[in-house]
N, C-alpha and C positions, 0 to 999 in steps of 0.2 A: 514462566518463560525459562527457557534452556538456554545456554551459553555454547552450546553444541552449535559449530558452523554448521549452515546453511546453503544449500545455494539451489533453488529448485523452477520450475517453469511449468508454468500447469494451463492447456487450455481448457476455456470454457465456450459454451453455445453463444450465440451471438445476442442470445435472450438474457444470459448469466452475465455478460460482459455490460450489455446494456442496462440493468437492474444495480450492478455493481456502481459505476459509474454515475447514475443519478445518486445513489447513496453517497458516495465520496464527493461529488461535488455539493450536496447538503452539508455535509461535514465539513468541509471547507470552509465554505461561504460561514458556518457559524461561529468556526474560529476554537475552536472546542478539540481537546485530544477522540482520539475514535480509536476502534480494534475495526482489522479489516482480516479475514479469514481465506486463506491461499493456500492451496494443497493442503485441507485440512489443518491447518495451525492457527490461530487465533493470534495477530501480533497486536502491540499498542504503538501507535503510531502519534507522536507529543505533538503541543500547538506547532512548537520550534522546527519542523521538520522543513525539510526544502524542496519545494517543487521544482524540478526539470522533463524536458523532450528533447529527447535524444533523439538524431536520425542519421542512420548507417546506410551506406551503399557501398557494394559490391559489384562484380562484373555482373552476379545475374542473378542479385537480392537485392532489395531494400528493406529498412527494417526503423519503427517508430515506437520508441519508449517511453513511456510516462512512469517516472520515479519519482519517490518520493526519498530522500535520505536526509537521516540526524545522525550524531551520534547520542551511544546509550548512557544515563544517568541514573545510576545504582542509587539515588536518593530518592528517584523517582518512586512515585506512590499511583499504580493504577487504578481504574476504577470499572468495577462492575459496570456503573451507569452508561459508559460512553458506548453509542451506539454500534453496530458490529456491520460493516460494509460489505 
């Protein structure tokens, strides 16, 4: 993991989106840290993490997020094992 800000948006097929999304909500439901892989990057993503949905509108957008955010703990210890979403 890099300490190098980030900030990136990547779409995917609606096949990639739907494959994603059944894997994070497994991951979820078991309660277990995961890596989840976005524009090519591999992140670790801990139990403690907080889910939100966000929803924006504009005069002539709308717009629906599904974040997950922690903050990062430099004692943390990742692991190969956790499945990769």
């Amino acid at each position: 993991m890099t300490d190098a800000p980030r900030d990136v948006e990547r779409g995917y097929s609606t096949g990639e989106v739907v494959a994603k999304l059944r894997r994070l909500a497994d991951a979820l439901e078991t309660g277990k840290p995961f890596r989840i892989q976005v524009a090519g990057e591999r992140i670790h993503v801990p139990v403690r993490a907080e889910f939100t949905i966000e929803h924006e509108r504009g005069a002539d957008e709308e717009e629906v997020e599904f974040q997950l955010k922690w903050r990062l703990d430099p004692s943390e210890v990742e692991s190969d094992d956790e499945p990769v979403v």
